[in-house]
LODREN-420415 format. One record per residue (C-alpha): x, y, z; residue number from 1. Coordinates in steps of 0.001 Angstrom, whole numbers. Example, Ala and Ser with C-alpha at 12.3 -4.5 7.8 and 13.67 -1.06 7.14 Angstrom:
REM residues 2
((12300, -4500, 7800), 1)
((13670, -1060, 7140), 2)
REM end
This chain:
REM residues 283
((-10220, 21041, 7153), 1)
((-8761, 18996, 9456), 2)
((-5026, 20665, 10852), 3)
((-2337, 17891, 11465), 4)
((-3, 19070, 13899), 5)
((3474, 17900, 12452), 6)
((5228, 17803, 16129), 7)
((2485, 15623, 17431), 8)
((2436, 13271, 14670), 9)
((6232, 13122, 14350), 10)
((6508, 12126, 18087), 11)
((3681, 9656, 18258), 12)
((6099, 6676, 17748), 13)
((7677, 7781, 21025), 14)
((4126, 7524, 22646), 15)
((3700, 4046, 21630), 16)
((7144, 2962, 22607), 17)
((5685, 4753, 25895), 18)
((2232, 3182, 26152), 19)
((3427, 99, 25177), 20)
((7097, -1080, 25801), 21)
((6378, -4312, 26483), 22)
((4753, -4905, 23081), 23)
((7574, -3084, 21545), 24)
((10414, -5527, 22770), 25)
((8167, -8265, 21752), 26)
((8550, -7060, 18342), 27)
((11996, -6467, 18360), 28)
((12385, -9562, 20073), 29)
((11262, -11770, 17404), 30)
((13442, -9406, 14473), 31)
((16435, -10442, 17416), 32)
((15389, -13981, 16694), 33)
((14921, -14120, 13335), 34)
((18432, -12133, 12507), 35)
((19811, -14392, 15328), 36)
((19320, -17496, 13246), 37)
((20626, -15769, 10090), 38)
((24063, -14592, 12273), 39)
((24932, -17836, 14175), 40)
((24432, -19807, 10588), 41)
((26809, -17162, 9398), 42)
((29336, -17469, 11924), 43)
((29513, -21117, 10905), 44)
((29795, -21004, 7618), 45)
((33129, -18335, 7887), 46)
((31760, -14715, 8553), 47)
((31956, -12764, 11446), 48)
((28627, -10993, 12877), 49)
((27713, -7402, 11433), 50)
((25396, -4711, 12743), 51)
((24578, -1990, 10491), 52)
((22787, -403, 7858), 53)
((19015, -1716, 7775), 54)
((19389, -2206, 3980), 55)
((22884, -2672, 3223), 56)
((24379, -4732, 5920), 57)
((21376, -7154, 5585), 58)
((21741, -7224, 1373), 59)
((25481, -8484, 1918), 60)
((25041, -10605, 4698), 61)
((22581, -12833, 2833), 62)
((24522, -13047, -294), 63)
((26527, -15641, 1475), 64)
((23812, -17865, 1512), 65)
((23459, -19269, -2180), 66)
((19704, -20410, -2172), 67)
((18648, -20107, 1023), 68)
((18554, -16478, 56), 69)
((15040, -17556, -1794), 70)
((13567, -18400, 1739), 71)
((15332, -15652, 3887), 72)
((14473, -12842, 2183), 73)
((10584, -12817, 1723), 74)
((10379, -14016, 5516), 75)
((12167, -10676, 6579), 76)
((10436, -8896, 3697), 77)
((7183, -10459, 5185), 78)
((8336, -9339, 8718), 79)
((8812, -6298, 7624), 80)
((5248, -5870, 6317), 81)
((3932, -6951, 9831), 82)
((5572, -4455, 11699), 83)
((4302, -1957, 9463), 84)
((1004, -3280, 10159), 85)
((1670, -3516, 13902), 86)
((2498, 292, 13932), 87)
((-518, 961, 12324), 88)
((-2657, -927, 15056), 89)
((-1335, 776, 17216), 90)
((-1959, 3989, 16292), 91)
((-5331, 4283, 14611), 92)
((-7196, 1150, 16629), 93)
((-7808, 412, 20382), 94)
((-5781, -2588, 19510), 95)
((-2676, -3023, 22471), 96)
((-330, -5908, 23426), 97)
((2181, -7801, 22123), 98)
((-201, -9913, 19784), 99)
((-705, -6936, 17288), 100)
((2463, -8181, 15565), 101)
((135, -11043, 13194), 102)
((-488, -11988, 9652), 103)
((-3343, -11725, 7770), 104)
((-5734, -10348, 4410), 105)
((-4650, -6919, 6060), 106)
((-1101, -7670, 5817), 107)
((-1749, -8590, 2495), 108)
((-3255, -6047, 932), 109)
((-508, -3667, 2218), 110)
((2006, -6110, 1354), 111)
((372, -5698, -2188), 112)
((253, -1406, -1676), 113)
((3684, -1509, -1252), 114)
((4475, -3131, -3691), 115)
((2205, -1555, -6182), 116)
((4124, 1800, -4958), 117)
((8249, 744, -5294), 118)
((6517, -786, -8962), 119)
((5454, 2832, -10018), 120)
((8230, 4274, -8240), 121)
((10831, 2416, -10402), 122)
((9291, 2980, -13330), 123)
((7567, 6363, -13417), 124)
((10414, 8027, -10656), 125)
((12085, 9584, -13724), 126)
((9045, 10931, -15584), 127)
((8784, 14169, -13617), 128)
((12932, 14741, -15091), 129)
((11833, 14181, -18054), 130)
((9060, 16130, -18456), 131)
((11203, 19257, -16608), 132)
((13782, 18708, -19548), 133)
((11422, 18635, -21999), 134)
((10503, 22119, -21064), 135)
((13787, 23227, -20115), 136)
((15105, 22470, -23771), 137)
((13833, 26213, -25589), 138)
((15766, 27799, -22298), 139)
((18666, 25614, -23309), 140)
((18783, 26141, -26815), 141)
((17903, 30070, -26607), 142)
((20896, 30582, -23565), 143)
((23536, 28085, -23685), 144)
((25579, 30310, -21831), 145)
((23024, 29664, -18610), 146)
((22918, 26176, -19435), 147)
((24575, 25261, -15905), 148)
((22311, 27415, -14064), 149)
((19035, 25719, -16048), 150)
((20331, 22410, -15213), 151)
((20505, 22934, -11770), 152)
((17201, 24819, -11479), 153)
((15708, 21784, -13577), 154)
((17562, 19437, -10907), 155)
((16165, 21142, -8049), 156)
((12595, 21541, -9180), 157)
((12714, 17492, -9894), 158)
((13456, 17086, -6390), 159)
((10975, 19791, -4971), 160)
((8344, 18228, -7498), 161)
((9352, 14477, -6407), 162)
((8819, 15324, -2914), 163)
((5510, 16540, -3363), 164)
((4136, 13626, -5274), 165)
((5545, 11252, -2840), 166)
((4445, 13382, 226), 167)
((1078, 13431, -1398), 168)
((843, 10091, -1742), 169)
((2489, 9213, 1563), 170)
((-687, 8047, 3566), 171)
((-1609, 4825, 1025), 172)
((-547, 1905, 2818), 173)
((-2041, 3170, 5819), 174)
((-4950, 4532, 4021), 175)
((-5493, 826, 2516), 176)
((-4462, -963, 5898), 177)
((-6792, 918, 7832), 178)
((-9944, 948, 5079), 179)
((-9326, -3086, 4200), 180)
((-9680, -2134, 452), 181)
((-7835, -379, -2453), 182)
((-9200, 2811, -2506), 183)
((-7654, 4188, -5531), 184)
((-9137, 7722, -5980), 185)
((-9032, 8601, -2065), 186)
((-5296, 8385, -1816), 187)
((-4241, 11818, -3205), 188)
((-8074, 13694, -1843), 189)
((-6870, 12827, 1580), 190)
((-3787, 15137, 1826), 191)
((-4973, 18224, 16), 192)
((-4513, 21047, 1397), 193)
((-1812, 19072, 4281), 194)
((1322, 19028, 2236), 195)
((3948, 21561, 4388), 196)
((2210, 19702, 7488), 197)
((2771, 16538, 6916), 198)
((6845, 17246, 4996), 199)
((7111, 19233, 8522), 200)
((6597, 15940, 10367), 201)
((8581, 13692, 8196), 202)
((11232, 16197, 8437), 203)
((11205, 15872, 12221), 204)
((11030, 12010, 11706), 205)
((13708, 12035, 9474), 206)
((15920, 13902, 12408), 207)
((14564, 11271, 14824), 208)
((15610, 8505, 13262), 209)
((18816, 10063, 12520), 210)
((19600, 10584, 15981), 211)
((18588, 6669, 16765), 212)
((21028, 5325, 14131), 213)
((23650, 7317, 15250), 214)
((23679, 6105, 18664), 215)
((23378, 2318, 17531), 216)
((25836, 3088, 14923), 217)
((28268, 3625, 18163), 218)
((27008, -150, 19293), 219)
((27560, -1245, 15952), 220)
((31392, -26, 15339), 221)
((32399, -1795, 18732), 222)
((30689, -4849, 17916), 223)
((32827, -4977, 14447), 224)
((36027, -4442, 16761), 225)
((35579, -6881, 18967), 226)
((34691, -9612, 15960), 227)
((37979, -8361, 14338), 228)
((39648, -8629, 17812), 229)
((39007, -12579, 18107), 230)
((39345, -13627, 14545), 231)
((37901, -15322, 12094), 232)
((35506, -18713, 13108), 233)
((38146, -21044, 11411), 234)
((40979, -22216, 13319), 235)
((39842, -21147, 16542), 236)
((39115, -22489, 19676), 237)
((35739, -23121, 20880), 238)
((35725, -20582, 23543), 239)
((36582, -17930, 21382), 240)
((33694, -19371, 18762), 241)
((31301, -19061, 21714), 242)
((32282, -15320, 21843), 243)
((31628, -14897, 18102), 244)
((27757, -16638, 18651), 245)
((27720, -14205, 21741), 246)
((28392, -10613, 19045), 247)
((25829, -12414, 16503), 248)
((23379, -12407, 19526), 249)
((24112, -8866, 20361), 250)
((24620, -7994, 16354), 251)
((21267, -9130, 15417), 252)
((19589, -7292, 19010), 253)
((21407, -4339, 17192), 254)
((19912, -4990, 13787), 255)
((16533, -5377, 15329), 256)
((15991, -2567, 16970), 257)
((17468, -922, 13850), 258)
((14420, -2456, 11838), 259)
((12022, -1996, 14334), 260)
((12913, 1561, 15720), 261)
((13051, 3650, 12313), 262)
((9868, 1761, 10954), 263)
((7477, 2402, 14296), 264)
((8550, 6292, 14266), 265)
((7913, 6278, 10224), 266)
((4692, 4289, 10371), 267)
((3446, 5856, 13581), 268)
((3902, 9233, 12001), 269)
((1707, 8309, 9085), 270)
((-1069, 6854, 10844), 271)
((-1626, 9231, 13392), 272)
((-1644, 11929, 10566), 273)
((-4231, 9690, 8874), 274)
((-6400, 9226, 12244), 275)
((-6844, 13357, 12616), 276)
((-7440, 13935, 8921), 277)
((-10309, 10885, 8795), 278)
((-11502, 11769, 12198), 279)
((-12862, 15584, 11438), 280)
((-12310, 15539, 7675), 281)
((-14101, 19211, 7807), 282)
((-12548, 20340, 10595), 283)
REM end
């Protein structure tokens, strides 16, 4: 059986960003242009530029827009999926350049992966709480006195037993990417026996892109101040509107990289873990 070593998978995104930074700001260059487009229309309609939160900051910014929201979210939703992809290439294929970022069936299927996995998330995430109640409920009712002490044994065996599932299950997009089908049954075979190896080197991802988000987090806060410092876009003077488009160009730079960064280390974790597990499957 094939040993993953978590500190080599955990730093592989930092090798691509390595063998391949030109590609790399490609990629965050066109995030930079999409959010770009999505600041400056901001900025006009009476909203400063904000950098932030991948998730978050994004979710409120476009709930300004009324119905353009129906068009701007699946594109960054479908950008999203191609960087994915792109992260995948190029990992697990000789694939290099700036013209892995593409769309196509491949995209599609793990556009459809992904999908198929926040679906079953969202609906099945609270079956393994259930089920640990279930069984918790004779402990309950025969020591009510420990009934703080169960619950928070129940709560942290849902978490320990939530991890597991999910880090079991944590090589299917790339699995399906890389394969071109949906194979169903291989998914959970392929990281038996490799759970504490492959939680080791999401762990260290996790402290990667910790440390990346803290330092643009610093960019972030002194964008914000300097917004705040020349006012709001109504009222003022064009020169002072030209420095507001100037912090949504820098804002959505910020944002990209903030997309881009997390995703490659995530992604690039996951497929080189997948490349030395289908690559000596025995050992």
């Amino acid at each position: 059986m094939t040993a993953v070593s978590p500190t080599a998978a955990a730093f592989e995104g930092f090798r691509v960003m390595r063998r391949e930074p030109k590609a790399v700001l490609s990629w965050i260059a066109v995030w930079a242009l999409a959010l770009a487009g999505i600041a400056i229309i901001k900025v006009f309609t009476g909203g400063a530029p904000v950098a932030g939160g991948v998730r978050s900051e994004t979710l409120s910014l476009m709930r300004g827009f009324g119905p353009l929201t129906a068009v701007l979210a699946p594109a960054l939703l479908v950008l999203w999926i191609m960087t994915i992809a792109t992260a995948y290439r190029a990992v697990c294929r000789a694939e290099h350049g700036w013209h892995l970022f593409k769309l196509g069936p491949q995209e599609g299927r793990l556009a459809a992966i992904t999908a198929a996995g926040f679906t079953l998330a969202a609906v099945f995430g609270g079956a393994p709480a259930l089920v640990l109640f279930v069984l918790a409920r004779p402990a309950l009712a025969a020591a009510p006195g420990l009934g703080h002490a169960i619950v928070d044994l129940g709560a942290a065996a849902t978490v320990a037993l939530e991890i597991w599932i999910a880090v079991r299950l944590s090589l299917m997009a790339v699995h399906t990417f890389i394969e071109g089908r949906f194979h169903v049954g291989g998914y959970w075979r392929l990281t038996r026996g490799r759970f504490w190896r492959l939680l080791a080197g999401y762990l260290l991802v996790f402290v990667e892109v910790v440390g990346v988000l803290a330092v643009l987090a610093l960019v972030a806060v002194g964008i914000a101040w300097a917004a705040g410092a020349i006012g709001a876009p109504h009222g003022i003077d064009p020169w002072r509107r030209g420095l507001l488009l100037c912090l949504a160009a820098v804002a959505a730079a910020v944002s990209a990289v903030l997309f881009v960064i997390p995703t490659l280390l995530i992604c690039a974790c996951q497929a080189f873990a997948y490349k030395e597990i289908t690559a000596r499957p025995w050992g």
